[in-house]
Structures are given as C-alpha cells and as structure tokens.
C-alpha positions as CSV (number, residue, x, y, z in Angstrom):
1,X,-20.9,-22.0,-28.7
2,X,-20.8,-21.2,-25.0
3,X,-16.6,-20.0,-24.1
4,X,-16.8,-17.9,-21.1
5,X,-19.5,-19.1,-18.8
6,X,-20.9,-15.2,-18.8
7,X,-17.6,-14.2,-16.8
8,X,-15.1,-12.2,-19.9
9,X,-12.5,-12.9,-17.5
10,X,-12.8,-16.6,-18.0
11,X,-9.7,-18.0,-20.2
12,X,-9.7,-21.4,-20.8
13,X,-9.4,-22.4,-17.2
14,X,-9.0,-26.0,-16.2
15,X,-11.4,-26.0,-13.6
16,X,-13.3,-23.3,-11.4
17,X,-14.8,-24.5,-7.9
18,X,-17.3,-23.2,-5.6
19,X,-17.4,-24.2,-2.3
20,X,-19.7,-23.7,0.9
21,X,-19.5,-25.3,4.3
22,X,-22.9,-24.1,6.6
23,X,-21.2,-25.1,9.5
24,X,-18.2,-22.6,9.4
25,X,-20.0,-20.1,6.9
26,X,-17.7,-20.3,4.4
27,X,-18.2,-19.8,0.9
28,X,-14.9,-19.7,-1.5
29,X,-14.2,-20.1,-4.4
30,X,-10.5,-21.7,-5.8
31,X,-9.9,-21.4,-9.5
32,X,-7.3,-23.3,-11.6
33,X,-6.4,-21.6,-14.8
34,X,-3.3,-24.1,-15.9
35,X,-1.0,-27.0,-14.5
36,X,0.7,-27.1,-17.7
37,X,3.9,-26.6,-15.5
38,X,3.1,-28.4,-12.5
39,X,0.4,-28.3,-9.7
40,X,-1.7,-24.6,-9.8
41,X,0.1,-22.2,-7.5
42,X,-1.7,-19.1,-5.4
43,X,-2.2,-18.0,-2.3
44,X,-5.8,-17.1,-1.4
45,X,-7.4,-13.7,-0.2
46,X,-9.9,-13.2,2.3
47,X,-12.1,-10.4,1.0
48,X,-15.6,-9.0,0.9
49,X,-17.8,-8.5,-2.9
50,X,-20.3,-6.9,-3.8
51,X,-21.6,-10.3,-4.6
52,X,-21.0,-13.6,-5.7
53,X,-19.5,-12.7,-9.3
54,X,-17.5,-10.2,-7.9
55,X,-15.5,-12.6,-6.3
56,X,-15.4,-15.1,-9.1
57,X,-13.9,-12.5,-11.3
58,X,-11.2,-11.9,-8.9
59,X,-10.5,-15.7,-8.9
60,X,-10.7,-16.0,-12.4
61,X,-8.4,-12.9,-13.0
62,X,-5.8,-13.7,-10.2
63,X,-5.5,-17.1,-11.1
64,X,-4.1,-16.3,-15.0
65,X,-2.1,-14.0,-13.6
66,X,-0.6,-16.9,-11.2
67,X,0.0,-18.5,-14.5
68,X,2.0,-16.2,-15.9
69,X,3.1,-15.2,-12.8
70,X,4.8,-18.8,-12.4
71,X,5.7,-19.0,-16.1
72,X,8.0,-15.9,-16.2
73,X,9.6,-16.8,-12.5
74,X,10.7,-19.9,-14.3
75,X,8.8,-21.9,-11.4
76,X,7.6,-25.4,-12.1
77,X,4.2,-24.4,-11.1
78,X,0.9,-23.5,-12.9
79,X,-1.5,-21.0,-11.7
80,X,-4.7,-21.1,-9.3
81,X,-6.2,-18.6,-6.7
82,X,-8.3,-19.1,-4.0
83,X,-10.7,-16.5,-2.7
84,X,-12.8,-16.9,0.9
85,X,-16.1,-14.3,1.0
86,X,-15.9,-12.0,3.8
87,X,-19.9,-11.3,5.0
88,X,-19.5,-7.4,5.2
89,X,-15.9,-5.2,5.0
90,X,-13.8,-5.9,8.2
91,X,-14.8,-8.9,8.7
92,X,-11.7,-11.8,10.3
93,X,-11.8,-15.3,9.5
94,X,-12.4,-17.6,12.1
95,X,-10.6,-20.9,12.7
96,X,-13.4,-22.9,11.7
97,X,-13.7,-21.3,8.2
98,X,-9.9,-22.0,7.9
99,X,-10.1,-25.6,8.5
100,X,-13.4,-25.7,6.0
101,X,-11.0,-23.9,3.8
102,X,-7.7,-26.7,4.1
103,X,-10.2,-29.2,3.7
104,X,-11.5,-27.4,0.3
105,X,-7.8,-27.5,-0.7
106,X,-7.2,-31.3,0.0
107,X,-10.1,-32.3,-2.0
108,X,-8.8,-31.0,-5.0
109,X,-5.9,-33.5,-4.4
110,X,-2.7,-32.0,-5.1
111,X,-4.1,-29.6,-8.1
112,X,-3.8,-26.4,-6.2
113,X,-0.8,-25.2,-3.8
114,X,-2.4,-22.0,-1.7
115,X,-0.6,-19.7,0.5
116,X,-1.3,-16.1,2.2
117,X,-2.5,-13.2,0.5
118,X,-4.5,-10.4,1.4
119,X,-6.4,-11.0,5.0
120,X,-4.2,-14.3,5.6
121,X,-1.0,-14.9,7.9
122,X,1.5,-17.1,8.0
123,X,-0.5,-18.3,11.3
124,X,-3.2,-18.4,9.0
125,X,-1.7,-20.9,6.8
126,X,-0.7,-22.8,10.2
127,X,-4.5,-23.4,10.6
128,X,-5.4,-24.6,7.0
129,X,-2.1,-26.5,6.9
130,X,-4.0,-28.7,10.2
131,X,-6.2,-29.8,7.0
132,X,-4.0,-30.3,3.9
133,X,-0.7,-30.5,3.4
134,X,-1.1,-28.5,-0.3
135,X,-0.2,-25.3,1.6
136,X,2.7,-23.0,1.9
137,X,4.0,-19.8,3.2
138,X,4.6,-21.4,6.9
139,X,7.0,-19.8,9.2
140,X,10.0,-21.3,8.7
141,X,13.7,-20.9,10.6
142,X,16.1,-17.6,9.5
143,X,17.7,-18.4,6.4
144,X,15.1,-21.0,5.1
145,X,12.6,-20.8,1.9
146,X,9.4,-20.4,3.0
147,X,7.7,-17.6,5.5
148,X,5.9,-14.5,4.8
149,X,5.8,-13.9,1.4
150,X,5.4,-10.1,1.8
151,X,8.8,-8.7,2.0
152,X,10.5,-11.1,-0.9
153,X,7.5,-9.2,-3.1
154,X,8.4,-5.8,-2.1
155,X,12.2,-6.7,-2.9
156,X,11.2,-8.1,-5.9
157,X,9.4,-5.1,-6.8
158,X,11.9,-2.5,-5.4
159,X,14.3,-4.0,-8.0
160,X,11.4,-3.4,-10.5
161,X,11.3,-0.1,-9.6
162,X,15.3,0.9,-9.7
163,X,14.6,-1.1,-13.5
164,X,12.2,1.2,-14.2
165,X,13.9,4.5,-13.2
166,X,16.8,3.4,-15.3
167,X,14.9,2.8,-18.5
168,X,12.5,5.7,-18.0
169,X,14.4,8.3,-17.1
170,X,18.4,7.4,-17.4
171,X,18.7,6.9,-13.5
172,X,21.7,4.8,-12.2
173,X,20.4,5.6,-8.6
174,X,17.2,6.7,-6.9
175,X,18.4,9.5,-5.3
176,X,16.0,12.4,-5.6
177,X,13.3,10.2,-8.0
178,X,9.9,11.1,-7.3
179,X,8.0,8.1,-6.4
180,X,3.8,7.9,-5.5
181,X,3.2,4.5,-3.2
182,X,-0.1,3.9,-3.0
183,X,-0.6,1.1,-0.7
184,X,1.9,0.8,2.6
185,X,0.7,-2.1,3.2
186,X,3.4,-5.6,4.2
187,X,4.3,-5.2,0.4
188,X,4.0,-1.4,-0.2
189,X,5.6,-0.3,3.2
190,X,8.1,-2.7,2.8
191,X,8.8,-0.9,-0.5
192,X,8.6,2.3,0.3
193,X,11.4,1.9,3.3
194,X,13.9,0.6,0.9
195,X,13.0,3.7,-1.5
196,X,13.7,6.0,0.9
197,X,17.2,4.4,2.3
198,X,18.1,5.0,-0.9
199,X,17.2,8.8,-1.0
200,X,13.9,8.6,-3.4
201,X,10.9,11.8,-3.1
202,X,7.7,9.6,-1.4
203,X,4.5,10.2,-1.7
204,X,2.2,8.1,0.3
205,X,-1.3,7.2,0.0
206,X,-3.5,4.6,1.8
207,X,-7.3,3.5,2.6
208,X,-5.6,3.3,6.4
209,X,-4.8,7.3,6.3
210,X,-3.5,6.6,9.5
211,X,-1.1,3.6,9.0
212,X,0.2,6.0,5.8
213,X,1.1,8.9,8.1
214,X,3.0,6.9,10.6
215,X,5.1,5.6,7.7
216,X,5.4,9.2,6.5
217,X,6.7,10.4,9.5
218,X,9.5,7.7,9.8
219,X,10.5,8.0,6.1
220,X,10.2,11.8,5.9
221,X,7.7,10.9,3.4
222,X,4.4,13.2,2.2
223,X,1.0,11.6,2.5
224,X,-2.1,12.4,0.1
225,X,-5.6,10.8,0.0
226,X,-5.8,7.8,-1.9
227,X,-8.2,9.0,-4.5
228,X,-5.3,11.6,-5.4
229,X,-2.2,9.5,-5.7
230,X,-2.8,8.8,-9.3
231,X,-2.9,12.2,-10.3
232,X,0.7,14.1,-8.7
233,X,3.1,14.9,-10.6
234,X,5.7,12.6,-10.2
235,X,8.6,10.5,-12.0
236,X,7.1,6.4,-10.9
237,X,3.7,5.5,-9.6
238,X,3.6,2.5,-7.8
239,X,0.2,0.8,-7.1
240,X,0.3,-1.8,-4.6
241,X,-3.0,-2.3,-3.1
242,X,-6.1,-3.9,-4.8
243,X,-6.4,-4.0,-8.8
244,X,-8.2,-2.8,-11.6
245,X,-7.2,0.6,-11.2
246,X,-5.8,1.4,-14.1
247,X,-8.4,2.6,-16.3
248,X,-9.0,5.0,-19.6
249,X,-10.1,8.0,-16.4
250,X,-7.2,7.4,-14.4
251,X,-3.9,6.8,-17.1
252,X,-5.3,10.1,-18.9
253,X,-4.7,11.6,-15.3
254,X,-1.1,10.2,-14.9
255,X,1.6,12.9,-14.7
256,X,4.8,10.3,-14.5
257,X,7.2,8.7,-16.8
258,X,6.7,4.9,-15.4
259,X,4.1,2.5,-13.6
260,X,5.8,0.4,-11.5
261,X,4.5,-1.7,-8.7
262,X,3.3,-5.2,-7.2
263,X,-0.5,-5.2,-7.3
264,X,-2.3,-7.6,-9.0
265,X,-4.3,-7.2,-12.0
266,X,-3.2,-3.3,-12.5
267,X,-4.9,-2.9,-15.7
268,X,-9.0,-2.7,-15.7
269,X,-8.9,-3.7,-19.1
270,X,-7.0,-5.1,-22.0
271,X,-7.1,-1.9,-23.9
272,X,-5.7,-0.3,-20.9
273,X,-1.9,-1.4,-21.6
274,X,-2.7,0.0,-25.1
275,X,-3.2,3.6,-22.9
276,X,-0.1,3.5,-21.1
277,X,1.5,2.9,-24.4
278,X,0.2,5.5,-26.4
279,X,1.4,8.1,-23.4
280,X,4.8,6.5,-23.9
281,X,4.6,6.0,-19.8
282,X,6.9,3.0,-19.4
283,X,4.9,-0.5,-17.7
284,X,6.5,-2.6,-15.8
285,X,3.6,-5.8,-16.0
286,X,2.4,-6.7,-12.3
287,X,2.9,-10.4,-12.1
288,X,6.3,-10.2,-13.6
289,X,7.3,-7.4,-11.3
290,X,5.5,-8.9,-8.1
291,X,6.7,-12.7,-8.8
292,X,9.1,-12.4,-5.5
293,X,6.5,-13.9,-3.2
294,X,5.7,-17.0,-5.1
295,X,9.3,-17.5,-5.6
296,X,9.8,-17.6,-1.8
297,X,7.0,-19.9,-1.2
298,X,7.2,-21.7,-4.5
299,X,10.8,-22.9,-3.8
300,X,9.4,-23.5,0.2
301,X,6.7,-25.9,-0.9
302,X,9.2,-27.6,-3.7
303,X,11.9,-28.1,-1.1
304,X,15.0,-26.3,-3.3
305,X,16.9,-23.9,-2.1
306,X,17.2,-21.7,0.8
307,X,16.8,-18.0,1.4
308,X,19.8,-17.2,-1.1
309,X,18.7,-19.0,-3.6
310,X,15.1,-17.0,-3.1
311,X,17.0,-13.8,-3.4
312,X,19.4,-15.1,-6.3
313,X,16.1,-16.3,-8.3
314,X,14.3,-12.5,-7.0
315,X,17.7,-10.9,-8.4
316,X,16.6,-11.7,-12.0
317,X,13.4,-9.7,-12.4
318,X,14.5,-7.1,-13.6
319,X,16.1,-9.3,-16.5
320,X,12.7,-10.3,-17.4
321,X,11.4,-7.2,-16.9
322,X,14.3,-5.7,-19.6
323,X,12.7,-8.7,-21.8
324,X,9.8,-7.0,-21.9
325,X,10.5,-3.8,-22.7
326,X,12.8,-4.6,-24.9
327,X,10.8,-6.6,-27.4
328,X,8.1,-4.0,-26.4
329,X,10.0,-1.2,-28.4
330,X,11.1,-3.6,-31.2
331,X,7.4,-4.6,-32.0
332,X,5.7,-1.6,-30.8
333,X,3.2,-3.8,-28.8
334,X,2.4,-2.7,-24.8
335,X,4.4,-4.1,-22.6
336,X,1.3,-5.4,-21.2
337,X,0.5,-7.9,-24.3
338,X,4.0,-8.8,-24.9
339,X,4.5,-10.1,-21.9
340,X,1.1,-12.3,-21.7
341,X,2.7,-13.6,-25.0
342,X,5.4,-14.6,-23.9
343,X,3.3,-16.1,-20.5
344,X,1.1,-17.8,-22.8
345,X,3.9,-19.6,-25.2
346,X,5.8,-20.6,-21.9
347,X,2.1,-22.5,-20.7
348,X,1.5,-23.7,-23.7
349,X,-1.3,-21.3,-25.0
350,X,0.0,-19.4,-27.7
C-alpha cells in the first residue's frame, strides 16, 4: 500500500497543495499536517530548492513540526506551512506573487492561518492580508498581540537556553557560559544580545560574515565561519538558521554539553536525537524551544490576550522544556522522541 507519496517526510498529513499562478510566477506549495486542534497554523518562507521536492520536503517537515509546535504551546491551533519557490538564491518577492499567494490561502477556506517566516515581513503579510483575511503577524499598536514574530522567538528561546545551562551544567546564571550562535539573524541576533547582557562567552557565525561581525563588535562577541561553529569547544550550541544540520558528521564533531536553539527541523534524521543521546549532550527539541513566535501571532489571529499575556504564555517554555527532559532521563528515550510523543498524544496520533 502506497503511505508516503515517495516523500519519507510525509506523516499522515491532511492535505498537501501545490500551487502555480503564470501571471505572477509563483509556484508554492502550503501543506496541512493536522487541524485536530483547530485551523493549521504556520507562517510561510520564501526560499530557493534545488528543485521542486526540495521544497515539498521542507513543507512537509515544517508543517508537523507546526503541529507539535502548537500542541506543546497549548495553542488551539493545528499545524500547516506554506513555502513560495524563489527562481535562483537572492531572489525578493514581488507584490504580485504576494497577492497570488493570499489568494492561495483564501481558497483553502479557513484551513490554514499563515504568517512571516524566512524572506517575509510584517509588510509582507500587509500585502497577502489585501487577499485573505487567514493571515497574521500584522503590525499591530505597542502592547498588542500580534507583530513581528521574531523577537517573541528569540525570548522564547533565550529562556530555553538559561533552561538548558541550568540542567546541563548546574548554572543559576549565564555569566561566563560559552555559547556558539550560529545564525544572527531577527531570531538569532535577537538572542545573542540578551546572552551577552547577561555576561555569556559568544561565538558568532553566519552565511552574512558581515552582518556577524557587526554584531560581534557591539557584543564583544568572536565571529568564526559558519562551516566551523559546530565544531568549538564550547558549553551550548545554538543553531538558529536553516535545518537539517544535525547529522551523524556533525554531532560526532560537537565539543558542548547542550543544543539549544530555535531553528526548525534541527535534526537531519530520526536517528539523529538518538546521537545526541548517546553523547549525553542535553537537547532542547526546536519546536518546543522556538514556539514564542506562534504564540505571539497565534494569540493575534485568535484575538486573546495582549502582549503580557504573549510573554506570560512564552514564560512557560522552559516548563515544557523540564517535561522533556525529565521524562527523557526516566525512560532513557531522546529528548527528541519523547517529546514528538507527547506532540503526537496531544493531536491525537499516538
């Protein structure tokens, strides 16, 4: 019997949708893995493949991890992702593929929320907002739900990260912890300044060397290239670019006690959170760690709560995260897997 449509990544998801509009030259896809909780939450990424079931994967991939995402923030939201094709690398969306985008969402009638993620903007979401009214992550007035996703995520995650330094290494404060950023991007620079108020060792890495150094120099910081970021020595690495990079190459290269950060989709492979294990290096699971964003626009497109309440809900990751690790060293499973199980029992996949 046919299960995965040739795509491994493929896990029982409700619906998977290509779409192409000549005019504007777009070409997206939007995949919904569960509603189970309520409409399929995600924002959506403009980014170039390789090829057509590159991107697919990504959808596929980002999409469960939406789910659990959701799930563990307690949201009453499934999980979807939407993914535009970029014709080469540096590519920028134009308006028009925007508005064949919003239209994309409103055809799926309510299924799929989508807000920014990588290549998008809050004026961005203005544009595809002209087309569907499924759409969140708008600007919004001080004090509000809603806005730029980006620094509730690296809030969210910096909490993650202070979590993580307690359980890995005794820490009560991050004074003098050794932490490698890679990505200093809206989410990873956003991290990496709160680190370093707090007196944290910073090593930076990004694919804009420059944007890296700049950040260096304000946070008295150390830069290295980002193909060497995995392998310093160092007490937390924090990944917070693109995924997959988490692999049986790079963990056997790790020289830290704990892997801590927001990117999506961390681990290359299943077996990979087995790896991390097995080195005893502590895991704090990405879509439980990163969940601050979707709380923030989650709670913006539901219409409960203000930017308190965002914080408040952002304030209990590291509960969840404790959750995890907890039942992680009662079982002996990766953090990785026990966390999807507990994803999958709150969706109703178990």
């Amino acid at each position: 019997m046919l299960t995965d449509w040739g795509f491994p990544d493929f896990d029982d998801h409700e619906g998977v949708h290509l779409f192409t509009d000549p005019e504007s030259g777009l070409q997206a896809v939007i995949a919904l893995h569960s509603t189970h909780l309520g409409p399929a939450a995600g924002g959506v990424r403009f980014w170039h493949y390789a090829n057509s079931s590159a991107a697919i994967t990504d959808a596929l991939r980002l999409s469960r991890g939406m789910s659990f995402k959701n799930a563990m923030a307690g949201l009453p939201m499934g999980g979807g992702k939407g993914v535009v094709l970029a014709a080469k690398p540096g590519d920028v969306i134009s308006e028009a593929q925007l508005r064949a985008f919003g239209r994309a969402v409103e055809s799926l009638n309510g299924q799929y929320i989508t807000a920014e993620d990588v290549g998008m903007s809050e004026e961005r979401m203005k544009i595809i907002r002209t087309e569907t009214r499924h759409v969140s992550g708008l600007p919004v007035e001080a004090g509000s739900a809603g806005g730029d996703p980006g620094p509730f995520t690296a809030f969210g995650i910096y909490l993650g990260v202070k979590a993580a330094a307690k359980r890995a290494l005794g820490a009560d404060s991050m004074q003098g912890v050794r932490v490698a950023v890679q990505g200093v991007g809206s989410v990873g620079g956003g991290l990496a300044k709160r680190l370093a108020a707090d007196g944290a060792i910073l090593t930076l890495a990004d694919v804009d060397t420059a944007r890296a150094d700049r950040l260096a120099e304000e946070l008295g910081a150390e830069t290295v290239a980002p193909d060497a970021i995995l392998d310093i020595e160092c007490d937390i690495v924090s990944p917070n670019a693109l995924g997959a990079i988490l692999d049986a190459q790079t963990i056997a290269a790790l020289k830290c006690r704990a892997v801590a950060g927001g990117a999506n989709n961390q681990l290359a492979t299943k077996g990979d959170g087995a790896r991390l294990n097995d080195r005893g290096i502590l895991y704090a699971p990405d879509y439980v760690i990163n969940a601050g964003g979707i709380i923030n626009v989650g709670l913006e497109y539901l219409g409960q709560g203000d930017q308190a309440e965002v914080e408040a809900r952002i304030a209990k990751i590291p509960e969840r995260l404790i959750e995890v690790w907890d039942e992680s060293d009662r079982t002996g499973e990766p953090e990785s897997e026990v966390a999807d199980a507990i994803a999958r029992r709150l969706i109703g996949r178990n």
